[in-house]
C-alpha positions in Angstrom: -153.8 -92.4 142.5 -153.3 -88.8 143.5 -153.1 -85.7 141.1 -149.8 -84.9 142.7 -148.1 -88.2 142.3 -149.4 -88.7 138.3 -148.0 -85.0 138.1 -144.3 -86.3 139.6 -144.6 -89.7 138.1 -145.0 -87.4 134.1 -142.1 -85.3 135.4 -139.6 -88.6 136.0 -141.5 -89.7 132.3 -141.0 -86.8 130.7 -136.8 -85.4 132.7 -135.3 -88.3 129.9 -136.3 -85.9 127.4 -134.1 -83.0 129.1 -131.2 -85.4 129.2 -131.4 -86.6 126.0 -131.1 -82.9 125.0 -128.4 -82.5 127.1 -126.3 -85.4 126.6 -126.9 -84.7 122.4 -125.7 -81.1 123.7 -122.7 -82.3 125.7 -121.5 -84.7 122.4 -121.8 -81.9 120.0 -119.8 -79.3 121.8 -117.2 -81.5 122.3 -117.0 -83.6 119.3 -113.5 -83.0 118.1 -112.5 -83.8 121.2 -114.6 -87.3 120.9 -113.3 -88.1 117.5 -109.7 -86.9 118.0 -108.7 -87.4 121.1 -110.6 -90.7 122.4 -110.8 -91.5 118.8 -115.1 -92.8 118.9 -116.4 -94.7 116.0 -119.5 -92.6 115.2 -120.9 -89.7 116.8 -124.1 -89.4 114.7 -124.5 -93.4 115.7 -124.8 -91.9 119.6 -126.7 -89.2 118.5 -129.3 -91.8 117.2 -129.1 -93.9 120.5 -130.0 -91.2 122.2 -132.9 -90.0 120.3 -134.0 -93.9 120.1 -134.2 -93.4 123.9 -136.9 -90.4 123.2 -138.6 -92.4 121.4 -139.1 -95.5 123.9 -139.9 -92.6 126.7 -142.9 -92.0 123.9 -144.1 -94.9 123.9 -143.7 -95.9 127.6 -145.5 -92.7 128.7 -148.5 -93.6 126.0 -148.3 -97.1 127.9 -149.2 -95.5 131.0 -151.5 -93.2 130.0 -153.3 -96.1 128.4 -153.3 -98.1 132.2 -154.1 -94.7 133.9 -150.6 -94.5 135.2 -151.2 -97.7 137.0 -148.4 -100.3 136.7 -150.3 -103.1 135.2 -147.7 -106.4 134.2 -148.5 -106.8 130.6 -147.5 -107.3 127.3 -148.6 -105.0 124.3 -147.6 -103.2 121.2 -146.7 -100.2 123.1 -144.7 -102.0 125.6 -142.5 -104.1 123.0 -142.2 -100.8 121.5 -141.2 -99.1 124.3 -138.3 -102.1 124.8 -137.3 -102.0 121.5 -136.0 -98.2 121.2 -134.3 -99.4 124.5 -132.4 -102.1 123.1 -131.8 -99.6 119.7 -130.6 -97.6 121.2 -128.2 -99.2 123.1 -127.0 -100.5 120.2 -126.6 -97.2 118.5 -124.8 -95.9 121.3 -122.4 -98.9 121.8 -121.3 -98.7 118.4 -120.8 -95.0 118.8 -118.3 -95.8 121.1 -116.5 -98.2 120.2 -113.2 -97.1 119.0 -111.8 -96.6 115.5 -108.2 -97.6 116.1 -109.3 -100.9 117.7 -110.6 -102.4 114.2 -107.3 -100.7 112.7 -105.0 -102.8 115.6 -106.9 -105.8 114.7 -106.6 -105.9 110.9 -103.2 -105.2 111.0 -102.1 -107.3 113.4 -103.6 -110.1 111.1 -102.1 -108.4 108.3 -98.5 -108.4 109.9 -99.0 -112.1 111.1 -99.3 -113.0 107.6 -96.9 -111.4 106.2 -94.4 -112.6 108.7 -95.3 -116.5 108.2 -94.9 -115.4 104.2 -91.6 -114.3 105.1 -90.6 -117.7 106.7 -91.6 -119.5 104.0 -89.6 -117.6 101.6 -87.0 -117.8 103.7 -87.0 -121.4 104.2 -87.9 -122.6 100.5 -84.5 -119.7 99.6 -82.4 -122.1 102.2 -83.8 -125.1 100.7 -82.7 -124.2 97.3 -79.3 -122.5 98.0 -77.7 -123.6 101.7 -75.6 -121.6 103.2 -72.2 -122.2 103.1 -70.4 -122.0 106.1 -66.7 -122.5 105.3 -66.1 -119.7 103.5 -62.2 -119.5 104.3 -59.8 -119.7 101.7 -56.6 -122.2 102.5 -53.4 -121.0 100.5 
C-alpha cells in the first residue's frame, strides 16, 4: 500500500476525533437549550457516548496498525474492543436523548389509571350501601 493512501486512510481514522470534539462542543454551547427546550434526559450521558466513540477510533486505528493498514477479516482483542465502545456508546448517547417528560407521561398516566378505577370502586361500593333515591317528591 502507498504512503499516500496509509496517510488519507489515518486522516478518515483520526477526522472522528475532530467531530467528537465538535459535536461535545456543539452540546455544551447549547445545553440549556437541550435540557429546556427539547427537554433530553442526560447531557453528560451523550457526552460519554461520544467520548466512548474516541475511544473505539483508538482501538480500531491500533487494529490497523497492527495488520499494516491492511483489512484483514479477523477477530481479536482489539477488534471486540473497538466494537464494544461502538455499542457503548450508542447506548450512552441513546439514553442521553431520550426525553425526561416521556417517563413523567408514563408514570402518571399509570398513576391516573389507578386512581380512576379506585374511584369506581368507591363509588360503586357507596351505591351499594346507600342507593339513590329517585322519588324525591313530596305528595301533600
Amino acid at each position: 500500500m502507498s504512503l499516500p493512501l496509509k496517510i488519507a486512510i489515518a486522516l478518515a481514522h483520526f477526522s472522528v476525533y475532530v467531530v467528537v470534539a465538535i459535536s461535545i462542543w456543539i452540546f455544551s454551547q447549547r445545553s440549556d437549550f437541550y435540557r429546556h427546550q427539547v427537554k433530553l434526559r442526560s447531557l453528560p450521558s451523550i457526552y460519554w457516548g461520544y467520548v466512548c466513540f474516541a475511544i473505539a477510533t483508538s482501538y480500531e486505528v491500533a487494529e490497523h496498525i497492527n495488520d499494516q493498514w491492511i483489512y484483514v477479516s479477523q477477530i481479536s482483542g482489539l477488534n471486540n474492543l473497538f466494537y464494544s465502545f461502538i455499542v457503548f456508546g450508542l447506548g450512552f448517547i441513546a439514553l442521553g436523548l431520550k426525553k425526561r417528560s416521556t417517563a413523567r407521561h408514563l408514570t402518571s398516566g399509570l398513576h391516573g389509571r389507578y386512581a380512576a378505577a379506585l374511584r369506581r370502586q368507591r363509588q360503586q361500593k357507596h351505591h351499594a350501601i346507600f342507593p339513590a333515591h329517585h322519588s324525591c317528591d313530596l305528595h301533600l
